[in-house]
C-alpha positions in Angstrom: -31.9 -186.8 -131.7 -30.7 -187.2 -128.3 -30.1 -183.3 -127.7 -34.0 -182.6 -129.5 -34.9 -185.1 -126.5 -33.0 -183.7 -123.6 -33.8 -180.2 -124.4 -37.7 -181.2 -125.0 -37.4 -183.0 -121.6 -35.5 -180.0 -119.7 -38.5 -177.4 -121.6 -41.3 -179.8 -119.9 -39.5 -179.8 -116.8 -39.0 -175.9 -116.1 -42.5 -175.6 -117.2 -43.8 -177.7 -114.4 -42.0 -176.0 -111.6 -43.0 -172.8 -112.9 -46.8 -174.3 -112.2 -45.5 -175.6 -109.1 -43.5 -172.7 -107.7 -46.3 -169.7 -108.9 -49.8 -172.0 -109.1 -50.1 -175.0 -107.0 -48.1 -174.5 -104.1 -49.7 -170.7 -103.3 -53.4 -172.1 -103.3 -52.1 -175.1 -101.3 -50.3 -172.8 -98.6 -53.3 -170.2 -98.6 -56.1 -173.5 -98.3 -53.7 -174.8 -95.3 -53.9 -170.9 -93.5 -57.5 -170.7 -94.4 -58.6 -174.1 -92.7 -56.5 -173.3 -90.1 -58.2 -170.3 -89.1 -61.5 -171.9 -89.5 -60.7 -174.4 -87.6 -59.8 -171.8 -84.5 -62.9 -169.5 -84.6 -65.1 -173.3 -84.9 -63.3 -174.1 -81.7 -64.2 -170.6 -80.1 -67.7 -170.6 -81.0 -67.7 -173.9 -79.3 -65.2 -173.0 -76.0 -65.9 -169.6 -75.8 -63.7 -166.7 -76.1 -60.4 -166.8 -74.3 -60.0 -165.3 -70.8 -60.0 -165.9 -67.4 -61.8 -168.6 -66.5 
C-alpha cells in the first residue's frame, strides 16, 4: 500500500514541475519582459526620447 502511495505521490509530483518548468514559468517570464518594456516606452512618451539634453 505504501509503495501504490509513494509512486502515486512521486507521479503527481513530476507532473506538476512539468507544468511548472514548460507552462507557468515561460508566461510568467515573458509577462515580466513584456511589462517591462511597456513600462520604458510609457516613460519615453512621457520624457522624451533619449539624447542630449
Amino acid at each position: 500500500m505504501q509503495t501504490a502511495v509513494a509512486q502515486s505521490s512521486k507521479a503527481r509530483e513530476a507532473m506538476s514541475f512539468l507544468i511548472l518548468s514548460v507552462f507557468i514559468w515561460p508566461v510568467i517570464a515573458v509577462g515580466f519582459v513584456a511589462v517591462y518594456g511597456f513600462a520604458f516606452w510609457i516613460f519615453f512618451i512621457l520624457s522624451g526620447p533619449p539624447g542630449p539634453a
